[in-house]
C-alpha positions in Angstrom: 77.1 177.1 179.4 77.2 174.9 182.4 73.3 174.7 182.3 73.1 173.0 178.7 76.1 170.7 180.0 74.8 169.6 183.0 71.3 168.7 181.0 73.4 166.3 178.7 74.4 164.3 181.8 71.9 161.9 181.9 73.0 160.6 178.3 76.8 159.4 179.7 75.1 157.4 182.1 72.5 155.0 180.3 73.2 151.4 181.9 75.5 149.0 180.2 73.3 146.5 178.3 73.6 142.9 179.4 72.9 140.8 176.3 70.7 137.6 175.7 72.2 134.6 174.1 70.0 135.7 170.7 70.9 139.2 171.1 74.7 138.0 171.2 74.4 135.6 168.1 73.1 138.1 166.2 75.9 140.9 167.0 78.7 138.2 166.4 76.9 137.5 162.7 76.7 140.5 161.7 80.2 141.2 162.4 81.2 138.3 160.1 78.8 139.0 157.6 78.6 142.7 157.0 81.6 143.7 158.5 83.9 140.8 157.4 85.4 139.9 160.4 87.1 136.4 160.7 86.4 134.0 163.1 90.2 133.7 163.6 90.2 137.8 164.1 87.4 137.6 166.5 89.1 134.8 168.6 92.5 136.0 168.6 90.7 139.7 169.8 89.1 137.8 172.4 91.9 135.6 173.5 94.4 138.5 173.7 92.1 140.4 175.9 91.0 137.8 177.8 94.9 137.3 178.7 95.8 140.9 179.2 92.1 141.0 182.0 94.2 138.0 183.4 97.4 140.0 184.1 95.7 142.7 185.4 93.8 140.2 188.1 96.3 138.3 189.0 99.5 140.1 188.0 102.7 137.9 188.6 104.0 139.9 191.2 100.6 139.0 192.8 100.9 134.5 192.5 101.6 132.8 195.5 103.1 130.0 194.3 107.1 129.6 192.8 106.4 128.9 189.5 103.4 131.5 187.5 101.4 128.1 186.6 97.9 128.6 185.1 95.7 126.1 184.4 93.6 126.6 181.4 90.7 124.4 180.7 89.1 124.3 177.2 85.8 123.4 175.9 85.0 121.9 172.2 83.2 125.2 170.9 84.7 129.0 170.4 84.9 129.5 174.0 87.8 126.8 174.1 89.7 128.3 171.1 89.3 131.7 173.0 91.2 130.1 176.1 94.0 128.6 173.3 95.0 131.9 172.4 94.6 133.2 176.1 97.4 130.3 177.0 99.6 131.7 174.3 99.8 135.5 175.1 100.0 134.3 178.8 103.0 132.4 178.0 104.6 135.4 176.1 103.4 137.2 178.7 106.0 134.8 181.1 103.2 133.1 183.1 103.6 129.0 182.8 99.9 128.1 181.4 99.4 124.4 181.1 96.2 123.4 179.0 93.5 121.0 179.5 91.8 120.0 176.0 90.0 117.0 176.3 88.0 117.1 173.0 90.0 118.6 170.4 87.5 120.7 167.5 87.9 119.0 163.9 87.7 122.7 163.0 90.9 123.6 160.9 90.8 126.9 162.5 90.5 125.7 166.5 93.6 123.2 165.2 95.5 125.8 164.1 95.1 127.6 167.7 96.4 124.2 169.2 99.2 123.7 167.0 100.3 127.4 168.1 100.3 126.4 171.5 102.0 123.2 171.2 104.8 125.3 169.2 105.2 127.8 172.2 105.7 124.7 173.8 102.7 124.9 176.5 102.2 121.1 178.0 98.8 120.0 177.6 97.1 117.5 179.8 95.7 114.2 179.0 93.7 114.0 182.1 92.3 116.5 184.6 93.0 115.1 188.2 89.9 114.0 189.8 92.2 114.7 193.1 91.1 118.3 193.4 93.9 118.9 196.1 96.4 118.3 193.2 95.2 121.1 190.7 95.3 123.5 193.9 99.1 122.2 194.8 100.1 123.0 191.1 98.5 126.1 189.7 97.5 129.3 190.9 94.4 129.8 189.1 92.2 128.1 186.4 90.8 130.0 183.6 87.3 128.6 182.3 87.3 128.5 178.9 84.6 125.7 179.0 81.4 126.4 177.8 80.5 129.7 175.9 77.2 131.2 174.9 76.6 129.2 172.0 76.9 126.1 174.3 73.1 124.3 174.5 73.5 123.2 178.4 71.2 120.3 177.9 74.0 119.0 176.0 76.6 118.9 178.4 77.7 115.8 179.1 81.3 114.3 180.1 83.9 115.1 180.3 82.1 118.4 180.6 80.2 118.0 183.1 82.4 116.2 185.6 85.0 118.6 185.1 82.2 121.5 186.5 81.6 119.2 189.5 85.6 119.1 190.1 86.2 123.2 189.6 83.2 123.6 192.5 85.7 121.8 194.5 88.9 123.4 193.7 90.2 126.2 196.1 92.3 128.4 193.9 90.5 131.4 192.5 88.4 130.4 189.1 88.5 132.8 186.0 85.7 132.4 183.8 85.9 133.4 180.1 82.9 135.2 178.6 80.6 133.2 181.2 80.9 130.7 183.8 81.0 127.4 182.4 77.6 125.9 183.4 75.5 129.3 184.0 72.8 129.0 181.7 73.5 132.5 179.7 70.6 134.5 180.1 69.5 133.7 183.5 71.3 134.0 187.0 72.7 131.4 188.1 72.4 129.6 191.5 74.4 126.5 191.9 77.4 126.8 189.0 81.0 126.9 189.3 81.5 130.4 191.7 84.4 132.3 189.8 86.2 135.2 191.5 86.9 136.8 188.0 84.4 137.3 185.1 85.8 138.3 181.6 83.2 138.8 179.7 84.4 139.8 176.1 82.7 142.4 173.6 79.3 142.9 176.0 78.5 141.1 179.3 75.5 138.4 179.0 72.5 138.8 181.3 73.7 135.8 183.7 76.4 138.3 184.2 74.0 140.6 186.2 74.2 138.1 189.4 77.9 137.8 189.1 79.8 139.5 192.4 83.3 138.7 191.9 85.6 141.0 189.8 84.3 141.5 187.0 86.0 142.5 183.5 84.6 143.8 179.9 87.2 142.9 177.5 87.4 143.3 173.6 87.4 146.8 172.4 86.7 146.6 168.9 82.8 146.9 168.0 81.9 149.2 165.5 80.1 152.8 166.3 77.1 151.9 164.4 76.7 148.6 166.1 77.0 149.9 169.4 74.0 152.6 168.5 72.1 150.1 167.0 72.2 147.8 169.4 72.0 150.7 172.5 74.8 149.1 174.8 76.0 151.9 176.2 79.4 150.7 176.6 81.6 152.2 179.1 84.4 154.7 178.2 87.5 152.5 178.2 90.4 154.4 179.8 93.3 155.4 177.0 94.3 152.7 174.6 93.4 150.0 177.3 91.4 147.2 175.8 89.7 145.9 179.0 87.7 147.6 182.0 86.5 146.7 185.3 83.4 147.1 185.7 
């Protein structure tokens, strides 16, 4: 008995799969094409967990500051509707999330994340404070929700791009959503915004592999045959939790 068990071993512990940005795009259509998943499922998935990996990095026993503030940035694509519905449950979740939106989607769906927001009454910003010493008197931490995979990065341009320069400044801790804004997706990167929390949702992308900071898989909802298909060997998540550190 313990022979044939101990030669099965080396199945349980087949690396987790980073994915490429193709790799990624070609998971996430499938799930919307074969497997009718809505875009507003998907996000509001990816939003929820990326607020429970939140909690569970910076609980709010943890914040340093009176009041739980969080500062949540969003960019124009998914990623930013992903950080809309991270602000929400955060909020129900009794942290104080303020959001940063500077260019709102035309999307019906991303505008129906921000009128959710606005109706939990979360402030949002009109400008981000170039006076880095005032986002790290207010909040406790930012959450990236900037620039996902689908972002092009020769395309970033402001406010994008000076808000990156102002987050390499800031000294409160950074969590990134799915990948740090800026970090071209499939390679390493080198000179980005340096997050101490990574929360990268369904499968972690290959710029992932030279992220040392915490780092969180979040999103527990792929199907079996997609999983074996694609051979990502995802970890065993413990009980009914929907996130892992990794």
């Amino acid at each position: 008995m313990n022979h044939s068990s101990s030669e099965k071993e080396p199945e349980t512990i087949e690396p987790l799969r980073y994915l490429s940005k193709t790799e990624m795009a070609a998971i996430e259509n499938e799930l919307v094409k074969d497997y009718r998943f809505g875009q507003q499922q998907l996000i509001e998935m990816w939003g929820h967990a990326s607020a429970l990996a939140i909690t569970k990095a910076y609980p709010l026993s943890s914040l340093t500051k009176k009041q739980p503030t969080v500062l949540v940035i969003c960019g124009p694509d998914q990623n930013g509707s992903i950080g809309l519905v991270c602000a929400r449950h955060l909020r129900i979740f009794e942290y104080e999330p303020t959001i940063f939106y500077p260019k709102r989607s035309s999307h019906s769906l991303h505008q129906d994340f921000t009128v959710q927001c606005e109706k939990m009454d979360i402030p949002f910003l009109s400008y981000l404070p170039t006076e880095v010493q005032l986002i790290n008197d207010a909040y406790n931490l930012v959450i990236d929700a900037i620039l996902g995979p689908e972002t092009d990065l020769k395309d970033v341009k402001e406010p994008y791009s000076g808000i990156l320069v102002t987050l390499k400044q800031v000294k409160i801790p950074i969590a990134s959503v799915d990948m740090p804004s800026g970090w071209d997706v499939d390679e390493a990167s080198e000179d980005g915004i340096a997050p101490e929390v990574l929360i990268s949702l369904t499968v972690p992308k290959k710029c992932a592999t030279s992220f040392s900071g915490k780092h969180f898989l979040a999103g527990r909802f792929l199907p079996y045959d997609m999983q074996k298909k694609y051979e990502l060997n995802l970890p065993e998540f413990p009980g009914t939790e929907c996130l892992i550190e990794l």
